[in-house]
N, C-alpha and C positions, 0 to 999 in steps of 0.2 A: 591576493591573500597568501602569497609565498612565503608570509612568517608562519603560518598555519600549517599549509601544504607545501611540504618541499617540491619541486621541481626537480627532482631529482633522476625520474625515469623519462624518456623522449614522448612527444604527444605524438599520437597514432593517427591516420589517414581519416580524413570526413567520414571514409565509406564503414569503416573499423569500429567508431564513435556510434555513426547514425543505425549499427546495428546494436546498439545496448537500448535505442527507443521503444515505448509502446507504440505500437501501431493506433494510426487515428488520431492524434492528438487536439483536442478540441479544447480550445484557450476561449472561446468565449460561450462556455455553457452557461446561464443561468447561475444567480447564484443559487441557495438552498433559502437563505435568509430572506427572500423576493418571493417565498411561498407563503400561503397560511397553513398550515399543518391544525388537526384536530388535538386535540387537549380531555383528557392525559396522555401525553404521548412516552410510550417504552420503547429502550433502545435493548435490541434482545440480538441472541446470540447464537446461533448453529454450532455446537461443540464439537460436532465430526468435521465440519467442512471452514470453522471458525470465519462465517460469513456473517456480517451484523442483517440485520432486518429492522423497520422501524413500526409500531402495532399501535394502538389505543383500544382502549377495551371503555362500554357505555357506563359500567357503574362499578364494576373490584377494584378495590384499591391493590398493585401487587410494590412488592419488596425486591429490592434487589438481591438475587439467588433464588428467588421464586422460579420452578419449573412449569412452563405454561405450554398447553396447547393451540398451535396456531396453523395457519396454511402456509405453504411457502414451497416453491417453485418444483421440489422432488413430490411434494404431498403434504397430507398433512402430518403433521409431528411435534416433540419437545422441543422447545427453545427455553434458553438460559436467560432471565432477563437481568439485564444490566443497570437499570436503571430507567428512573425521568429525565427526561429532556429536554430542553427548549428549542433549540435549531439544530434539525438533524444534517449530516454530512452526506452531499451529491446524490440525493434522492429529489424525484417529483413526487407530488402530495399524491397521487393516483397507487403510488408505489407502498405505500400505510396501508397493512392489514390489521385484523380485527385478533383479540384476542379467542379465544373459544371458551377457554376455561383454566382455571388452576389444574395441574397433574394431580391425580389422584396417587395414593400410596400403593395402588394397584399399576398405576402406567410404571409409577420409580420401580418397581419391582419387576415389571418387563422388563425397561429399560433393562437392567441391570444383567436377566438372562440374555436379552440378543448380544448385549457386549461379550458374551460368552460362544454362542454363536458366531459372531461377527469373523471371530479367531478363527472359526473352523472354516468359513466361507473364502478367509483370505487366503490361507491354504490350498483348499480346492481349486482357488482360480487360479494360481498361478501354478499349479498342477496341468489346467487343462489348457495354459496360454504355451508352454513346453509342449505339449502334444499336439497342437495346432500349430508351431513353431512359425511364433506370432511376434513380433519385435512391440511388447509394450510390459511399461514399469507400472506394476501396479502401488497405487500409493494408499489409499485406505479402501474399507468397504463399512458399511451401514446400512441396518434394517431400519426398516420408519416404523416406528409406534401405534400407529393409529390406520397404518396400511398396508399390506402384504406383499412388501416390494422391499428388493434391497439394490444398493445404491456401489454402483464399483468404480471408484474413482482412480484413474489411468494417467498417463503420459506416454507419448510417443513420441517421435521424429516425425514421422509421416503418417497419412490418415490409414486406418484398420480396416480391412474389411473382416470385423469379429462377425458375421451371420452365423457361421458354425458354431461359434463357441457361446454366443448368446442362444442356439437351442441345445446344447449339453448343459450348461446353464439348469436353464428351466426344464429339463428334466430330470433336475438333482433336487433344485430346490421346490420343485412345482409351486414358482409363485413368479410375479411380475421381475423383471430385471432389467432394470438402466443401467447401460455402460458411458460413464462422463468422460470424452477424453480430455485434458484441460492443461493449459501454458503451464511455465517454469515459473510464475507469480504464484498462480495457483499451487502450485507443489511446495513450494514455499511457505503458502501460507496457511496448510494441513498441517503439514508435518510441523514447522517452528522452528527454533532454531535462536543462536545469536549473531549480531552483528558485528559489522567492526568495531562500533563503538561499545561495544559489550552486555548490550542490551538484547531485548529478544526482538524477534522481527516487527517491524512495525506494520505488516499486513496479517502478523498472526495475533500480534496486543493490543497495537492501536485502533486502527481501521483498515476494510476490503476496500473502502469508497474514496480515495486518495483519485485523482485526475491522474490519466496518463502522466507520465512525467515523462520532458524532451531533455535536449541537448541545450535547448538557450536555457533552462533554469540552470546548470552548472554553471555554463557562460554567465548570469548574471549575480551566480554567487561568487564567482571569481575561483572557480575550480580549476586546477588541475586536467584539462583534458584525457588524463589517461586509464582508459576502461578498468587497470587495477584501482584508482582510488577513486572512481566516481559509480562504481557498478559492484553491486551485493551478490552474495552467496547465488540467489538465480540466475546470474551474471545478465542480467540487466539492471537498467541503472536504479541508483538506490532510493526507495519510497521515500526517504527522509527530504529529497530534494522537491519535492510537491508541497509538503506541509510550512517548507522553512522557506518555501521562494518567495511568497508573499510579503512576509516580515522584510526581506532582504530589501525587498523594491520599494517597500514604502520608508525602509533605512535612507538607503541611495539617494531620496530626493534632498535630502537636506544635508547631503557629502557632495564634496567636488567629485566630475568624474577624471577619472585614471586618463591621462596624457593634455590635461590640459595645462596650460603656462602661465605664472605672473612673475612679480618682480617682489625681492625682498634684501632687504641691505644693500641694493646696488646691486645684483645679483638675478639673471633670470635659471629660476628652475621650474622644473616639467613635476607633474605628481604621476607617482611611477606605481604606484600601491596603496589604495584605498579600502582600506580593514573594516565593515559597519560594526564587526563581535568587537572587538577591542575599540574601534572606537579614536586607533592612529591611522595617521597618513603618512605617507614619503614621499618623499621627495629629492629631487636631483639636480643640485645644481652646476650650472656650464662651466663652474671651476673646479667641480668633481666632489664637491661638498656632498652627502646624503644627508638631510633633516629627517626624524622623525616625531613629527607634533601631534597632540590631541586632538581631532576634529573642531574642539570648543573654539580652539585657535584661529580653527578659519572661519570668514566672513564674507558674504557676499554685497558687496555694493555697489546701486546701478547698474547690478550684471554682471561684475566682475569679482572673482572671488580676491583676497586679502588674507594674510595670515597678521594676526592682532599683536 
């Protein structure tokens, strides 16, 4: 895809590449769509930590922008709901919790004080992370609704032993305190931001539930190897390559692949460049000829591909 991505910068070292991956990468999970999932099913949404959740609730019908009370993994609290669903993205059905209730005008009216709170909290900590002279970035903080716990979400280099400053903590606020320390995706996908492609991030708009994404999905979209154009603002490589790799692979099957030979006008050329966006090929032939044709052009028979 060199008409797309110039080639312009040198490709960097396996070891250079293979540090923009998620760790774990697991290519053969389950799909989502191989589960039954309960009906009505809500796709809801964590607004401080912009994490999706999937719920069903026994008889309310809710709307989308509906404030709903639910459980979810800090406690319980508001969730933003998004919508109905039909096949939720890289969850197992055990992973659907229940709705509790619609928020009352009295939760919105919390809410609305701890966000005022929230500001004095964020303050405070990074006051007392300077006095404990603690190497960590604090990226948001949040009170839960429905439980007397706040929520300090962090980034570090290396792991924290915060024990001192989680009891100055709780003796400021005299209530529960979690401290999350959590990856450069995660930081990411708090805070927001735009992309290269000028959009906003796709782990803070689209989805948290995106598969690892490796090294062969670039490879099989015909990327550029070089960590500047295949790796986003968290400098690992970019979400967009998990949602689009699929599309690419099931393109590819009915495209010649890149370096194989036939013969045309008397002439053997090699395909040097297989586009599945646009939809050309190139090719090169041994008299230094370059073609660029339409895919539609080539044809495969008994095996061997043909340009028509």
């Amino acid at each position: 895809m060199g008409s797309v991505f110039d080639h312009d910068l040198p490709e960097e070292t396996p070891e250079e590449i293979a540090a923009l991956e998620d760790p774990q990468v697991d290519e053969t999970a389950p799909s989502s769509g191989e589960v039954v999932f309960p009906e009505p099913l809500y796709h809801l949404k964590l607004e401080y930590s912009s994490e999706s959740l999937y719920a069903t609730a026994e008889a309310d019908e809710y709307a989308a922008g509906d404030q709903v009370l639910v459980p979810t993994r800090y406690g319980k609290d508001l969730a933003l709901v998004m919508g109905k669903v039909r096949v939720p993205i890289g969850i197992r059905a055990d992973d659907v919790v229940f709705i509790e209730r619609k928020a009352t005008d009295h939760d919105l009216a919390q809410r609305e004080d701890l966000r005022e709170k929230e500001t004095q909290a964020f303050s405070i900590f990074r006051e007392k992370v300077e006095q404990h002279h603690l190497e960590m970035k604090l990226i948001a903080t949040h009170y839960l609704v429905e439980e007397p716990k706040i929520l300090f979400f962090f980034s570090a280099e290396n792991r924290v032993d915060f024990r001192d400053l989680v009891k100055d903590l709780v003796s400021i606020f005299k209530m529960r305190i979690e401290l999350r320390q959590i990856g450069v995706r995660d930081e990411s996908r708090i805070t927001g931001g735009l992309g290269v492609c000028g959009r906003p991030f796709c782990c803070h708009a689209v989805t948290d539930k995106l598969r690892p994404v490796s090294i062969r999905m670039a490879k099989d979209q015909g990327l550029s190897l070089n960590s500047m154009k295949i790796s986003g603002q968290c400098g690992r490589l970019l979400c967009c390559l998990a949602y689009e790799h699929e599309w690419y692979c099931e393109a590819k099957k009915s495209l010649p692949n890149e370096g194989i030979r036939l013969r045309y006008e008397e002439i053997n050329f090699r395909v040097t460049e297989v586009n599945p966006l646009t939809g050309m090929i190139r090719l090169l032939g041994e008299d230094g000829r370059v073609l660029k044709i339409p895919s539609t052009r080539m044809q495969r028979v008994d095996g061997k591909w043909r340009i028509q």
